[in-house]
PQR file of N, CA, C, O and H, with PARSE charges and radii, in Angstrom:
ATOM      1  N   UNK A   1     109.072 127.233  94.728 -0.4000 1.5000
ATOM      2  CA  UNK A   1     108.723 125.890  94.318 -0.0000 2.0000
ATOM      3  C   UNK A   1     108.788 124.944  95.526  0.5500 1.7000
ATOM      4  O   UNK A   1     107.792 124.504  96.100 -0.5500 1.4000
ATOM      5  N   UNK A   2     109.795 124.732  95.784 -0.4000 1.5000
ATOM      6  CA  UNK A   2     109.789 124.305  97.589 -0.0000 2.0000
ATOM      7  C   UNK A   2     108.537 124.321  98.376  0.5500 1.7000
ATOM      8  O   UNK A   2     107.823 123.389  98.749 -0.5500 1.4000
ATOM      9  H   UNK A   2     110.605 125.090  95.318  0.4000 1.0000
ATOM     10  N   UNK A   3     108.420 125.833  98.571 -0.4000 1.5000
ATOM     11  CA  UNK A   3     107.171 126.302  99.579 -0.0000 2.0000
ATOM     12  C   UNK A   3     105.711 124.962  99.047  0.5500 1.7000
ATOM     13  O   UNK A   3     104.937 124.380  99.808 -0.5500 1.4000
ATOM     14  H   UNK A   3     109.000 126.589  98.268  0.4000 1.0000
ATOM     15  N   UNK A   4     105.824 124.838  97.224 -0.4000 1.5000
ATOM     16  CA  UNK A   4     104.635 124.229  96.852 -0.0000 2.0000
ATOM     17  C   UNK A   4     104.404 122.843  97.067  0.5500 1.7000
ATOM     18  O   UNK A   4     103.360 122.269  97.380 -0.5500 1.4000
ATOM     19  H   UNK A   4     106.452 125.311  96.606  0.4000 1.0000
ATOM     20  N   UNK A   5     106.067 122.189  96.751 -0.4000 1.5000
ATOM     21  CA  UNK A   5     106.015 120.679  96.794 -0.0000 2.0000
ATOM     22  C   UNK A   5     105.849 120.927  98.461  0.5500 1.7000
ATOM     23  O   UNK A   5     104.881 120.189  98.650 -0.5500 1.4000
ATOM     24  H   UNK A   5     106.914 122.655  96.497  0.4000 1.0000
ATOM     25  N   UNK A   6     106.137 121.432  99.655 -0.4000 1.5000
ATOM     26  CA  UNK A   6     106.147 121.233 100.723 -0.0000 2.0000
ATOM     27  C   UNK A   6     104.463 120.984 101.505  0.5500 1.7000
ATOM     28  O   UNK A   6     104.025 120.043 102.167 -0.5500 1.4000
ATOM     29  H   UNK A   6     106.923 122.031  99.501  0.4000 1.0000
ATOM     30  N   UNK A   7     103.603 122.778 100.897 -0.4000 1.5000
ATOM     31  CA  UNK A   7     101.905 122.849 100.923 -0.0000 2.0000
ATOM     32  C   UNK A   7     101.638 121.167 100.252  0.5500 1.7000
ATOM     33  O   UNK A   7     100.911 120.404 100.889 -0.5500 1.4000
ATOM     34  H   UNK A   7     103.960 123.542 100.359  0.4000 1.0000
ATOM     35  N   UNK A   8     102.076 120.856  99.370 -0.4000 1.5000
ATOM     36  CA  UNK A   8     101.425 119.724  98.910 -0.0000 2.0000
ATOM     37  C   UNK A   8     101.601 118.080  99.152  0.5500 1.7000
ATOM     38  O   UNK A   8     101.080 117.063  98.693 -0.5500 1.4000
ATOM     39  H   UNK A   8     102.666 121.475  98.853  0.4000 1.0000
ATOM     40  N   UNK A   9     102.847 118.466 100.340 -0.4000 1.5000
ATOM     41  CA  UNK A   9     102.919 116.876 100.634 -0.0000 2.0000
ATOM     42  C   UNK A   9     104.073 116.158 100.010  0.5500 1.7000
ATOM     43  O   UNK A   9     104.232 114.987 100.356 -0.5500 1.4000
ATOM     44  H   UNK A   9     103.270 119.292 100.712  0.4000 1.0000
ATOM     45  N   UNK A  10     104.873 116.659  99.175 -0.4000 1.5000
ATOM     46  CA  UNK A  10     105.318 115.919  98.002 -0.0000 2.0000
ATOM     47  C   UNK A  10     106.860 115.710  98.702  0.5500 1.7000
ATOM     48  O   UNK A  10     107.471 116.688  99.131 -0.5500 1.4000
ATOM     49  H   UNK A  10     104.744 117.609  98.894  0.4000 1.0000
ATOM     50  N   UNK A  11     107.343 114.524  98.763 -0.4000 1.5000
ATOM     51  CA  UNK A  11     109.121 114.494  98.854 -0.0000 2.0000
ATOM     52  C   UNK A  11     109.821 115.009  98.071  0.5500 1.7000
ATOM     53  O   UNK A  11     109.633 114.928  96.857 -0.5500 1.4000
ATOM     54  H   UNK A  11     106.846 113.729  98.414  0.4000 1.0000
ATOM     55  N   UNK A  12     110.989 115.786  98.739 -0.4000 1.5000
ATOM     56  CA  UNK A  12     112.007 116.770  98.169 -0.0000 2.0000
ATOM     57  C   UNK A  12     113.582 115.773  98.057  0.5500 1.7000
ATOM     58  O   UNK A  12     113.904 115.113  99.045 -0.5500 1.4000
ATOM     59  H   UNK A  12     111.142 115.852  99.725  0.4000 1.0000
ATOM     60  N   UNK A  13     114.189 115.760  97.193 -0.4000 1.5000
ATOM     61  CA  UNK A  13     115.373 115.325  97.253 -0.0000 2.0000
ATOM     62  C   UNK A  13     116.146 116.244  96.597  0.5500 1.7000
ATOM     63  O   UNK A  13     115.603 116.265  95.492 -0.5500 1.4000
ATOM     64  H   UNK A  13     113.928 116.296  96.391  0.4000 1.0000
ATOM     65  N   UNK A  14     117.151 117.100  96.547 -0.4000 1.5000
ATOM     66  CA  UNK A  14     117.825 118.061  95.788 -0.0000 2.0000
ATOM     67  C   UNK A  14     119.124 117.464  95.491  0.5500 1.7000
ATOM     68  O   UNK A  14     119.844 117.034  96.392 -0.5500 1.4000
ATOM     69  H   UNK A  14     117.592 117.083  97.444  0.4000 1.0000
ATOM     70  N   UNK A  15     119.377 117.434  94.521 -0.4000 1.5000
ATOM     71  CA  UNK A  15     120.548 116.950  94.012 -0.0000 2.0000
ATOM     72  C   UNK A  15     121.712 117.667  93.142  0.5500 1.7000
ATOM     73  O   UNK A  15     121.971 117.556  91.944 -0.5500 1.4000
ATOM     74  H   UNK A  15     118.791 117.783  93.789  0.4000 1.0000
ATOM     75  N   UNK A  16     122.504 118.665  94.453 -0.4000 1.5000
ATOM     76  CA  UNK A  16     123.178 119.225  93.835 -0.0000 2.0000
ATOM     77  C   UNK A  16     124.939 119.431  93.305  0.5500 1.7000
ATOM     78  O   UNK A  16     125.735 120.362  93.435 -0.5500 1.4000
ATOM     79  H   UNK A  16     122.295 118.755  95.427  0.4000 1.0000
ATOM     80  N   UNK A  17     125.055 117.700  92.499 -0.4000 1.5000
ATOM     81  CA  UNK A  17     126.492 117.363  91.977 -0.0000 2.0000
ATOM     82  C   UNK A  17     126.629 118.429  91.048  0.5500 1.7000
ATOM     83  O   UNK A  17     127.631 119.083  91.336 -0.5500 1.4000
ATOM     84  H   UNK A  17     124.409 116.945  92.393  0.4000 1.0000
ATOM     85  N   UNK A  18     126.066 118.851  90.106 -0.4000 1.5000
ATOM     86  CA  UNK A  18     126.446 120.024  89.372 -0.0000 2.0000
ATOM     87  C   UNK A  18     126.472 121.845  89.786  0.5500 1.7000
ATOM     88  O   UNK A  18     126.844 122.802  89.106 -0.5500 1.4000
ATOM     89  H   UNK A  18     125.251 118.319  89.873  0.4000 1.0000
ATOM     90  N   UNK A  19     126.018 121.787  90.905 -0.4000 1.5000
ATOM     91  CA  UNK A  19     126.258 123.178  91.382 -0.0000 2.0000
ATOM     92  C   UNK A  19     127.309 123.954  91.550  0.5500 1.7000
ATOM     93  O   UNK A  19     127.790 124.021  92.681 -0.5500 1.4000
ATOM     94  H   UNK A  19     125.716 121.010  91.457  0.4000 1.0000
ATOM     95  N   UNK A  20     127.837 124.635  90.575 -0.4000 1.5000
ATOM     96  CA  UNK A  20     129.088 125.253  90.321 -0.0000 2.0000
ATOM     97  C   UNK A  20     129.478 126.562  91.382  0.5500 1.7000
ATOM     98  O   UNK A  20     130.664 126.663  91.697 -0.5500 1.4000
ATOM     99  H   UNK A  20     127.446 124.580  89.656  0.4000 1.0000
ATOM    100  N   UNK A  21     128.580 127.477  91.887 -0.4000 1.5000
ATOM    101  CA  UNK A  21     128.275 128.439  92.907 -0.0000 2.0000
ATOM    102  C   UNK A  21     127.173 128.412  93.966  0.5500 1.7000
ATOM    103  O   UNK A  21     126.087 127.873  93.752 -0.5500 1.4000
ATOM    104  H   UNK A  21     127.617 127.396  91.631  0.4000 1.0000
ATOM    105  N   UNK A  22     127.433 128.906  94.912 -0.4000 1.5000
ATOM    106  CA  UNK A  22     126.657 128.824  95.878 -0.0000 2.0000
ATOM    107  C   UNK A  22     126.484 129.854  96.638  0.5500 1.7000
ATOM    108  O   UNK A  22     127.216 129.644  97.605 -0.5500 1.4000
ATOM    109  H   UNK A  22     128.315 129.344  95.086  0.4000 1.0000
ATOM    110  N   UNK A  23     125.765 131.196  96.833 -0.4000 1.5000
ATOM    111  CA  UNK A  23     126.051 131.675  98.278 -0.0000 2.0000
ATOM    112  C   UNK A  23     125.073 131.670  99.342  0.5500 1.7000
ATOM    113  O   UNK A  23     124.362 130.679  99.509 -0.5500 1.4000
ATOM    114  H   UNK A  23     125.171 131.367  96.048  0.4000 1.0000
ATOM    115  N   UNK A  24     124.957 132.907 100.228 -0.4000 1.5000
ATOM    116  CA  UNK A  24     124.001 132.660 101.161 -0.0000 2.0000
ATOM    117  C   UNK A  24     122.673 132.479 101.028  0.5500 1.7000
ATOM    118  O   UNK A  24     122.030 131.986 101.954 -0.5500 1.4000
ATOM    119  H   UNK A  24     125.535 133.712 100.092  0.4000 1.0000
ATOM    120  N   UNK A  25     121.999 132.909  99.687 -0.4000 1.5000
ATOM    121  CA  UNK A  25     121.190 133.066  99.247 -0.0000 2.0000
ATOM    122  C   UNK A  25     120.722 131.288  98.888  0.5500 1.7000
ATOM    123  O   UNK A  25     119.524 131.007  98.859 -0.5500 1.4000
ATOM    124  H   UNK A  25     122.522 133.309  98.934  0.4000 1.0000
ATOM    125  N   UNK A  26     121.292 130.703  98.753 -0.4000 1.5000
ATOM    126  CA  UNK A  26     120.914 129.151  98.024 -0.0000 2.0000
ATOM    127  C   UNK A  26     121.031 128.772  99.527  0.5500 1.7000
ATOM    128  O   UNK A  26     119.925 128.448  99.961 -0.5500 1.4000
ATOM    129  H   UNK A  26     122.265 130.931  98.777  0.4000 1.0000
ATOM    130  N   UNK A  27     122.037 128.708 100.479 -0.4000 1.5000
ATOM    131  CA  UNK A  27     122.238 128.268 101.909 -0.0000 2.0000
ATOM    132  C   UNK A  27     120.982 128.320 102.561  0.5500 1.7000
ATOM    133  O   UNK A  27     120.486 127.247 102.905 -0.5500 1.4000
ATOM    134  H   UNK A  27     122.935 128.971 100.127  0.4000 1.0000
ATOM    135  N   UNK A  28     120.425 129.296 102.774 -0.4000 1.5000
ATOM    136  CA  UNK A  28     119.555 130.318 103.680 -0.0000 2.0000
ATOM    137  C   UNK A  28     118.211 128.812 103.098  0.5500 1.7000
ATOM    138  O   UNK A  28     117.737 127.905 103.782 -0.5500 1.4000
ATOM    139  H   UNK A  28     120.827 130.168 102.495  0.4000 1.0000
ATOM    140  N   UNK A  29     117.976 129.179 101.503 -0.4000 1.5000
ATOM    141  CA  UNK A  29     116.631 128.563 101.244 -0.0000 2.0000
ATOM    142  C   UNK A  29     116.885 126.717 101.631  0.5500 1.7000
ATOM    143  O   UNK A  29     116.148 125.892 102.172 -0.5500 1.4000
ATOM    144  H   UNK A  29     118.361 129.916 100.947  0.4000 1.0000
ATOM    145  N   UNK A  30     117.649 126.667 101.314 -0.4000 1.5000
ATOM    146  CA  UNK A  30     118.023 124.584 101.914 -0.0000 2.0000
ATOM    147  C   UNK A  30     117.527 124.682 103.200  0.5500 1.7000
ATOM    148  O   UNK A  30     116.532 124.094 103.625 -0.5500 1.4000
ATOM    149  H   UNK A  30     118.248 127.337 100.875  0.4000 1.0000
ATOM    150  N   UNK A  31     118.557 125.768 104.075 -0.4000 1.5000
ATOM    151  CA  UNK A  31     118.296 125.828 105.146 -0.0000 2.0000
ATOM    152  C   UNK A  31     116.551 126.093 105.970  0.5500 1.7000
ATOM    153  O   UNK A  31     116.200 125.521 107.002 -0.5500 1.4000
ATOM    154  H   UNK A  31     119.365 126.245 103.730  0.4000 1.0000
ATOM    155  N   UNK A  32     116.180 126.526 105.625 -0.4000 1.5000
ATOM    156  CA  UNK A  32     114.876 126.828 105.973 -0.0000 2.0000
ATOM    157  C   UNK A  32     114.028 125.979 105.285  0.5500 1.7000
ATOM    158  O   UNK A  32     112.892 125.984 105.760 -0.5500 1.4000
ATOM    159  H   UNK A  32     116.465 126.990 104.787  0.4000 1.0000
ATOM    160  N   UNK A  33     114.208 125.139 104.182 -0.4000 1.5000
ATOM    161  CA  UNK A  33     113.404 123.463 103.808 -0.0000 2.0000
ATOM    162  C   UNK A  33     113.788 122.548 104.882  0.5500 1.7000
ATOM    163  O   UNK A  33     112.959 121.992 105.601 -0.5500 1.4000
ATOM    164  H   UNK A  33     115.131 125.135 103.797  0.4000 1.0000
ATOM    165  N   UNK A  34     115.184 122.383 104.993 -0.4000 1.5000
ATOM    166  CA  UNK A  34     115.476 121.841 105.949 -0.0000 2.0000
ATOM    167  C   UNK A  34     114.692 121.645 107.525  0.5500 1.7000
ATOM    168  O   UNK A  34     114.338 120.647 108.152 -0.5500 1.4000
ATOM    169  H   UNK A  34     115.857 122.836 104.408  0.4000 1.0000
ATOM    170  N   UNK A  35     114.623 123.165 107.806 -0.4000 1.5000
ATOM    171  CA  UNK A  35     113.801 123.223 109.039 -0.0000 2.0000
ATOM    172  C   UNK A  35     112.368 123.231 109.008  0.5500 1.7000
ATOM    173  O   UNK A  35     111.622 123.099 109.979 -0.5500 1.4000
ATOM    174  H   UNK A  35     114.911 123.975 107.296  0.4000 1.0000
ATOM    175  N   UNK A  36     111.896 123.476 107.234 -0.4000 1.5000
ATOM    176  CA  UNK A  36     110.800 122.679 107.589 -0.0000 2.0000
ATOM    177  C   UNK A  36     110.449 121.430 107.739  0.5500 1.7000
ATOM    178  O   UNK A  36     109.538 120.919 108.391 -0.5500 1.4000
ATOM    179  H   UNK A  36     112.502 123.583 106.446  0.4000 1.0000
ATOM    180  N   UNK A  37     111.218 121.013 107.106 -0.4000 1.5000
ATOM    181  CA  UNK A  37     110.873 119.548 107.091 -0.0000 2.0000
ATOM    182  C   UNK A  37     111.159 118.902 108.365  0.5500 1.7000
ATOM    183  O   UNK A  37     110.615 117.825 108.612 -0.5500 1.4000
ATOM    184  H   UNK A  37     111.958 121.428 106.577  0.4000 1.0000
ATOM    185  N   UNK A  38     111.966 119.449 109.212 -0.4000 1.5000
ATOM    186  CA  UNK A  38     111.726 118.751 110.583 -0.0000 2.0000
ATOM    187  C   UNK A  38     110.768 119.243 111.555  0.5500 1.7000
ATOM    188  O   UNK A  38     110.671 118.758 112.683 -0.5500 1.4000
ATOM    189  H   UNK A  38     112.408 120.323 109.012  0.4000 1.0000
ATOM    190  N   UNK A  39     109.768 120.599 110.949 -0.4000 1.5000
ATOM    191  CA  UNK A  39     109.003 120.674 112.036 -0.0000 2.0000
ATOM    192  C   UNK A  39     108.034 120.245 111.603  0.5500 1.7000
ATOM    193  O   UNK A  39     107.151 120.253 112.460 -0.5500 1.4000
ATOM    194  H   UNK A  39     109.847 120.993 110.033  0.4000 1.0000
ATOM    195  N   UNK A  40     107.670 119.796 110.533 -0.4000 1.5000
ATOM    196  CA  UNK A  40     106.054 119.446 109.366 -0.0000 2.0000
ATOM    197  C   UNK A  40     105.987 117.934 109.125  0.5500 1.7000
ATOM    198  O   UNK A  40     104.897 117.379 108.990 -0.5500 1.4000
ATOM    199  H   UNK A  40     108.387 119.789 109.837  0.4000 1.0000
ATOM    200  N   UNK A  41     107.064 117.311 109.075 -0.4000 1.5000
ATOM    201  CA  UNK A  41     107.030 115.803 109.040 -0.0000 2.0000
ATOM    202  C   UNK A  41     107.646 116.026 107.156  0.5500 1.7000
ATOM    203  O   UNK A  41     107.501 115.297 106.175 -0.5500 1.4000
ATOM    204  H   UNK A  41     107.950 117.762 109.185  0.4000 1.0000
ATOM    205  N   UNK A  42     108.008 116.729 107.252 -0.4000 1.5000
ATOM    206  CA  UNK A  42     108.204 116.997 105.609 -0.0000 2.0000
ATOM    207  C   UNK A  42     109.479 116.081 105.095  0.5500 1.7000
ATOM    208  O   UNK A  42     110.473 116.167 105.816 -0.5500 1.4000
ATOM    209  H   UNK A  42     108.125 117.321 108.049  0.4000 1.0000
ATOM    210  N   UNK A  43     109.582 115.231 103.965 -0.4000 1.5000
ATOM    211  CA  UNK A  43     110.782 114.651 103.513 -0.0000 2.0000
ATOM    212  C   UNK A  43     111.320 115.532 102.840  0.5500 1.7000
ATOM    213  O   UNK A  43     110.642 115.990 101.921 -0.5500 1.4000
ATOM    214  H   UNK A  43     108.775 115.161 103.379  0.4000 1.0000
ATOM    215  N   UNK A  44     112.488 115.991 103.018 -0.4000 1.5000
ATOM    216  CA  UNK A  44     113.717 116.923 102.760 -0.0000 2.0000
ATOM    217  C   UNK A  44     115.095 116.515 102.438  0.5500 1.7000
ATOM    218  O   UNK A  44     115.183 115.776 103.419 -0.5500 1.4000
ATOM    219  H   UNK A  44     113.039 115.618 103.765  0.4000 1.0000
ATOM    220  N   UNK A  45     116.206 116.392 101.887 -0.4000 1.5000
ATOM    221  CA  UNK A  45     116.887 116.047 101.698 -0.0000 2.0000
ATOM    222  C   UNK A  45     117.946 116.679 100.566  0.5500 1.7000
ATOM    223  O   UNK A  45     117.653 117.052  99.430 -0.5500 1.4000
ATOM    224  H   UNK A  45     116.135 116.992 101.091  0.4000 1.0000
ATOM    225  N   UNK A  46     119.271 116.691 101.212 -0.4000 1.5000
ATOM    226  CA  UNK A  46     120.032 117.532  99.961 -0.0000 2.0000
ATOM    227  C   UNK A  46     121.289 116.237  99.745  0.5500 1.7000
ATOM    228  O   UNK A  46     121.805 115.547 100.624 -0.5500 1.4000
ATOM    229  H   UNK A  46     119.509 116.388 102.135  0.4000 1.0000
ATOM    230  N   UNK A  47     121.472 116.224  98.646 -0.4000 1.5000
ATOM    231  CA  UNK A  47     122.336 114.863  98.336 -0.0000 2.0000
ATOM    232  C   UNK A  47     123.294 115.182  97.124  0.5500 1.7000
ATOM    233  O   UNK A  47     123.042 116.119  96.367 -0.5500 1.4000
ATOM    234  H   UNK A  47     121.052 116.784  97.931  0.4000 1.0000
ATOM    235  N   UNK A  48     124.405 114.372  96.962 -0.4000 1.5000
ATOM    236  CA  UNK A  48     125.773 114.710  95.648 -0.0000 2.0000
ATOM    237  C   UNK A  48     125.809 116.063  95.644  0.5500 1.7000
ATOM    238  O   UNK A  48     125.450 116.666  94.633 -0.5500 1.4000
ATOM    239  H   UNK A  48     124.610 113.610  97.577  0.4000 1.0000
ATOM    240  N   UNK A  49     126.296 116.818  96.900 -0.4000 1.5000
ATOM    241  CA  UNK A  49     126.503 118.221  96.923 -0.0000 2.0000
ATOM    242  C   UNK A  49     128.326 118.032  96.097  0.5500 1.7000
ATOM    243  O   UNK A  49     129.048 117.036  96.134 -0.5500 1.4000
ATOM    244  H   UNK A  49     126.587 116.329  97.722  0.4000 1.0000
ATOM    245  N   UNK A  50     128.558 119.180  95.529 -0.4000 1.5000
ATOM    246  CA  UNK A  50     129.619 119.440  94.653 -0.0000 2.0000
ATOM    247  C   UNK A  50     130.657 120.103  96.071  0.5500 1.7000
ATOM    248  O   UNK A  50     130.483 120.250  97.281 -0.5500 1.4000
ATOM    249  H   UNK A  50     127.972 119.989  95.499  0.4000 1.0000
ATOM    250  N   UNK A  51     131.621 120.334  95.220 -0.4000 1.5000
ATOM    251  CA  UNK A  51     132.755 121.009  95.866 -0.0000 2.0000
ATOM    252  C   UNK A  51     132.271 122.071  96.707  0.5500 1.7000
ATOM    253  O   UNK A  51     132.109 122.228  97.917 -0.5500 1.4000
ATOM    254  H   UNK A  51     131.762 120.214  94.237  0.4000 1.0000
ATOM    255  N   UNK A  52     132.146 122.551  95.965 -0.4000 1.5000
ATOM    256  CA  UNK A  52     131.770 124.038  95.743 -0.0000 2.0000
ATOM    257  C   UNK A  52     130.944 124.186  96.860  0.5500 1.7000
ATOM    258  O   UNK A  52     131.285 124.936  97.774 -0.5500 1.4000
ATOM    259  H   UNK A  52     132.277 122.423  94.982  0.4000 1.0000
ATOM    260  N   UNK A  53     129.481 123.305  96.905 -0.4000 1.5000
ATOM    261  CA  UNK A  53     128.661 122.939  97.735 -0.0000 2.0000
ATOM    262  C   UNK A  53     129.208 122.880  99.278  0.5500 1.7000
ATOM    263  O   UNK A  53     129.229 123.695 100.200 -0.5500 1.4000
ATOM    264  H   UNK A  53     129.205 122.696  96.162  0.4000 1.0000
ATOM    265  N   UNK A  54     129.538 121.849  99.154 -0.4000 1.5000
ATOM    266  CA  UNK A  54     130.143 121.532 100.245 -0.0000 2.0000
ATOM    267  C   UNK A  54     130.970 122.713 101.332  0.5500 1.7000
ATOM    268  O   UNK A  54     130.813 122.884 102.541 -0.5500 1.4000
ATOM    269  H   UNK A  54     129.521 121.187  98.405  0.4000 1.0000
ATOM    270  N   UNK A  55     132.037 123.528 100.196 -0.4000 1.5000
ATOM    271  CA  UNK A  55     132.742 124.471 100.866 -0.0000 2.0000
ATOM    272  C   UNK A  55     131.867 125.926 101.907  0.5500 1.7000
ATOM    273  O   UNK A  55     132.204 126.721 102.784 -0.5500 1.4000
ATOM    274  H   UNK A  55     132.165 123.390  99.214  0.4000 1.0000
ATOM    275  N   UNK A  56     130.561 125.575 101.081 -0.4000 1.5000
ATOM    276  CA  UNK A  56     129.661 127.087 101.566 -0.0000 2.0000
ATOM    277  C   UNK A  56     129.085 125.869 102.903  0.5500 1.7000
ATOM    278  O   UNK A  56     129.212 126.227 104.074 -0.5500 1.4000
ATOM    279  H   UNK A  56     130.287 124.930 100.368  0.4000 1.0000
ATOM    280  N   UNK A  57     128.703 124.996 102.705 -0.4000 1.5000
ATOM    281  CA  UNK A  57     128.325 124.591 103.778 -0.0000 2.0000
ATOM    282  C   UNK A  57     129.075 123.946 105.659  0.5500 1.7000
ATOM    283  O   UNK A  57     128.705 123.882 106.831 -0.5500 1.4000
ATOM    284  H   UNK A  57     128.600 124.706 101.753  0.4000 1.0000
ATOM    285  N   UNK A  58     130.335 123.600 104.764 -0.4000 1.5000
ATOM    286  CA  UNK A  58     131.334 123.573 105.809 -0.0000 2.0000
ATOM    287  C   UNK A  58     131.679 124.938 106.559  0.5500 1.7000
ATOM    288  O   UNK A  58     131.917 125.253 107.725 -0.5500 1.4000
ATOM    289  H   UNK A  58     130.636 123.651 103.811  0.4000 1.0000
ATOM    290  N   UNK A  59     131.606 125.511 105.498 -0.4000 1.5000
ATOM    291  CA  UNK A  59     132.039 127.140 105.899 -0.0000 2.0000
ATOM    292  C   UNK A  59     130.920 127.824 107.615  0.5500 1.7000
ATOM    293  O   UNK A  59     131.227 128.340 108.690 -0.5500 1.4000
ATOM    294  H   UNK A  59     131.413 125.255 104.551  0.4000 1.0000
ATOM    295  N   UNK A  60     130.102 127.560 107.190 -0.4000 1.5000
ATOM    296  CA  UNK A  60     128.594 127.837 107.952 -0.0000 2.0000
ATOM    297  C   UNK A  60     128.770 127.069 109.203  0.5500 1.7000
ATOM    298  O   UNK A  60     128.696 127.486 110.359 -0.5500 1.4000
ATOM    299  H   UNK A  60     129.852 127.141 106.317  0.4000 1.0000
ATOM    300  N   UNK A  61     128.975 126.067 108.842 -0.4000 1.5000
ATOM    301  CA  UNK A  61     128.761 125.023 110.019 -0.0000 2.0000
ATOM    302  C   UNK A  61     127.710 123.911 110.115  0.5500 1.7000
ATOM    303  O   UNK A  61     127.511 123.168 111.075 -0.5500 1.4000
ATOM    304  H   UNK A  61     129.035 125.728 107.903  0.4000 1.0000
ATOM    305  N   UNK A  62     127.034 123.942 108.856 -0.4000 1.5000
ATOM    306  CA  UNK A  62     125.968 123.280 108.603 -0.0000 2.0000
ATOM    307  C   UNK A  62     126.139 121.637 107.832  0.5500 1.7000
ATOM    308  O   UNK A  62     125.164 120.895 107.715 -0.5500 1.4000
ATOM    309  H   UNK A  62     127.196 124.546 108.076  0.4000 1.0000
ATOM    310  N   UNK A  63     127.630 121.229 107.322 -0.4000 1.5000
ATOM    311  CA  UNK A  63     127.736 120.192 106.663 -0.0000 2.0000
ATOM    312  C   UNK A  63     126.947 119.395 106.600  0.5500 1.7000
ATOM    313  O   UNK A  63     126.411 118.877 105.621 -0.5500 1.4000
ATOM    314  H   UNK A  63     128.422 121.832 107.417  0.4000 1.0000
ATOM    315  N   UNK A  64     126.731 119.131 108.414 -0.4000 1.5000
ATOM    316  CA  UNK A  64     125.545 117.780 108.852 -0.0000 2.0000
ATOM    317  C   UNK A  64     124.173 117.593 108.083  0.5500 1.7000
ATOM    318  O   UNK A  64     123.396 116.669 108.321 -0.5500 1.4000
ATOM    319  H   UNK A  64     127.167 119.552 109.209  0.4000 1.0000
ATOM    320  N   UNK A  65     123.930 118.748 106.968 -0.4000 1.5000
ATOM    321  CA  UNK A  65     122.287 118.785 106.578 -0.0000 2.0000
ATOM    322  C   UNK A  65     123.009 118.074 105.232  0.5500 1.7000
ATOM    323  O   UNK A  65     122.133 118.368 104.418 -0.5500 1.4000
ATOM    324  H   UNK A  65     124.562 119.498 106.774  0.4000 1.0000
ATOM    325  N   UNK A  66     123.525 117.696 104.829 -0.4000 1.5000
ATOM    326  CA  UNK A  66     124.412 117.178 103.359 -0.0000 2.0000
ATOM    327  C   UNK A  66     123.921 115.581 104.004  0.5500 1.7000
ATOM    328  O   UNK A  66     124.154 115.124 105.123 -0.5500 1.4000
ATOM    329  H   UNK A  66     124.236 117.458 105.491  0.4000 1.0000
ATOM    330  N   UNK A  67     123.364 115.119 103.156 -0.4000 1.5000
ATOM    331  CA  UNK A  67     122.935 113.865 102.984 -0.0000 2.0000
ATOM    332  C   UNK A  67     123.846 112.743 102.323  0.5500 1.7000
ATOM    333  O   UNK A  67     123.851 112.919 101.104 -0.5500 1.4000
ATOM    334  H   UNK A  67     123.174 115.490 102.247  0.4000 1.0000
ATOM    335  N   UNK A  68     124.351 112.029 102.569 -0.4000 1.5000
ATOM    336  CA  UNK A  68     125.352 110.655 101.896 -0.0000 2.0000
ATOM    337  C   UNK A  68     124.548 109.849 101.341  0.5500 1.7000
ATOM    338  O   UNK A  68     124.973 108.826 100.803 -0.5500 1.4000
ATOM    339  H   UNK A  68     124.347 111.886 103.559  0.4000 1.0000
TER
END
């Protein structure tokens, strides 16, 4: 779905306060919207990441892509 709103232009905001689990598998795909969107001009954005969230992403080293 990503890949489509991305082909089509469309702004992404993900909003994940209710995300109870997370692993590399959810990481990996943010991560790679993420990098598209900075090489495509693409609006991307991950925002109200949960605990949980947060912990897989601190973990990585990636916090900085967590949007305030």
């Amino acid at each position: 779905m990503l890949h489509r709103f991305r082909r089509q232009g469309h702004a992404v905001t993900v909003d994940l306060a209710e995300v109870t689990f997370m692993d590399s598998t959810g990481l990996t795909t943010l991560m790679d919207a993420h990098l598209a969107a900075r090489a495509n001009g693409w609006t991307f954005g991950i925002r109200r990441a949960s605990r949980a969230v947060r912990r897989v992403f601190d973990l990585a080293g990636v916090d900085a892509l967590l949007d305030e």
